[in-house]
C-alpha positions, -999 to 999 in steps of 0.1 A, spaced: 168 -612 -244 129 -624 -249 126 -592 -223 141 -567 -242 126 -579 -275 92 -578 -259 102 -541 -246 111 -533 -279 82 -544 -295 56 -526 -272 76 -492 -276 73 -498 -316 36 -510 -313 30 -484 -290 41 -457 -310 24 -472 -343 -5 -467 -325 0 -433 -317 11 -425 -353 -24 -442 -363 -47 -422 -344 -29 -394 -352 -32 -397 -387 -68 -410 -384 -72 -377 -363 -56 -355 -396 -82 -372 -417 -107 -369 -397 -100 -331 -393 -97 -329 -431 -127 -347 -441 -150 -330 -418 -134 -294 -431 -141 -306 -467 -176 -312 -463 -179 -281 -443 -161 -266 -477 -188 -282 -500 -213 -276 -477 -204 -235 -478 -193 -235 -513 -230 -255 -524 -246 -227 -504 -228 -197 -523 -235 -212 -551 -272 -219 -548 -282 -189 -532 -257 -165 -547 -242 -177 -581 -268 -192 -595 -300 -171 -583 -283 -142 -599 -270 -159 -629 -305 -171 -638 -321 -134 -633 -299 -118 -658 -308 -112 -690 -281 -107 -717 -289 -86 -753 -272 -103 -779 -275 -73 -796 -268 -52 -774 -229 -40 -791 -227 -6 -789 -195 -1 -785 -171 23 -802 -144 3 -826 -111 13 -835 -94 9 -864 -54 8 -866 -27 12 -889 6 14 -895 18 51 -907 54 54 -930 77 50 -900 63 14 -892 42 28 -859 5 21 -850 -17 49 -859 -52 54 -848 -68 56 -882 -106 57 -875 -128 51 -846 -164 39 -855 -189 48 -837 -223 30 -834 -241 64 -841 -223 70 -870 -228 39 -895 -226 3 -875 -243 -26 -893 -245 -61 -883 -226 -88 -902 -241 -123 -902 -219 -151 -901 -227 -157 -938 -207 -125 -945 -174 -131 -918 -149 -148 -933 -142 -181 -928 -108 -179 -928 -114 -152 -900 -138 -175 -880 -111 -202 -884 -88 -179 -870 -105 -168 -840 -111 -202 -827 -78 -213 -831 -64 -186 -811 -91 -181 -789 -109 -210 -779 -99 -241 -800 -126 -265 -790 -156 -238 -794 -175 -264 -812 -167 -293 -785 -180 -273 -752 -207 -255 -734 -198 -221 -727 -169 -236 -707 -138 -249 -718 -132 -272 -681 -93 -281 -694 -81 -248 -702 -100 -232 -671 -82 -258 -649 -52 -249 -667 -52 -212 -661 -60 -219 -624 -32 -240 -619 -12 -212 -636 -22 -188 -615 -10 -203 -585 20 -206 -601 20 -162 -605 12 -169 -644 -8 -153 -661 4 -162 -698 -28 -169 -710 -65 -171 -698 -94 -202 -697 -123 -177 -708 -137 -193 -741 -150 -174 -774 -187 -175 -750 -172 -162 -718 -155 -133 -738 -189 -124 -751 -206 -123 -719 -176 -102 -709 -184 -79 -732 -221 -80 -730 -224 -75 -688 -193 -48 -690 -180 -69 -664 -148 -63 -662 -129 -69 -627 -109 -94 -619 -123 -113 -591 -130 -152 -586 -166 -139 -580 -169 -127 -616 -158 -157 -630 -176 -179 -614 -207 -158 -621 -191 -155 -659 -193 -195 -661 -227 -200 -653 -238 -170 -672 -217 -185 -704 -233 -220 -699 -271 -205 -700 -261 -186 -727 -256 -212 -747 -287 -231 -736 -304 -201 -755 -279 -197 -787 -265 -216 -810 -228 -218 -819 -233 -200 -851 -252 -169 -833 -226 -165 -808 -198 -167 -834 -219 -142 -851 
């Protein structure tokens, strides 16, 4: 009976040893991967992301785009009423002059801590990643900043490459502008 315990017992110790250097192997595996990971990722981003990021300029000004102006006709449907273009009679309103009910307005549907971040909103971006993994795309992490360097670069596709270069862009930018100016 001692026998058969002491069998018993080497099979089990046996075989926790087995299932510990096999799991030690797994993490080993993953930890080196990981750092591999960082390493590459690091290297993109040094020598790709942020090299470019850094050499491009962006015109605050530079909004010369046509505008469109809808309506509603008698039947209840959306009419094009007028489009606006910068040729034609575009001015620039100062912040002074928007609304403040409109400002308001904007941040609360499009980036409600605006005033709290620095070009990058890091709880709704994680958010939207986790949705898209999930196949949803009910709403997007780009803050009031990202959606203007959107629309300043013309960048438009949807790649991870563009937002990653969209992020860094957004958190020079506002290294050079204040909160006001890019509400403006």
């Amino acid at each position: 009976s001692v026998k058969l315990l002491y069998s018993v017992w080497m099979v089990l110790f046996s075989a926790f040893k087995i299932a510990l250097g096999a799991l030690a192997t797994v993490l080993l595996i993953v930890l080196v991967c990981g750092f591999v990971f960082v390493g590459i990722l690091g290297d993109y981003l040094q020598n790709e992301v942020l090299l470019e990021s850094q050499n491009y300029e962006l015109n605050i000004t530079d909004l010369d785009q046509t505008s469109f102006v809808y309506g509603l006709d008698s039947n209840g449907n959306i009419v094009l009423l007028q489009r606006l273009y910068t040729s034609v009679d575009r001015q620039w309103a100062t912040l002074d002059e928007i609304p403040d009910n409109l400002v308001n307005a904007t941040i609360a549907i499009e980036d409600k801590r605006f005033y709290e971040h620095q070009g990058v909103d890091w709880i709704t971006t994680v958010k939207a990643c986790a949705r898209m993994f999930f196949n949803d795309a009910s709403a997007g992490g780009s803050t009031i900043t990202q959606q203007l360097i959107k629309n300043l670069t013309g960048e438009d596709s949807v790649t991870v490459q563009r937002k990653v270069m969209e992020i860094f862009r957004a958190q020079k930018f506002e290294k050079n502008y204040d909160k006001d100016t890019i509400m403006e």
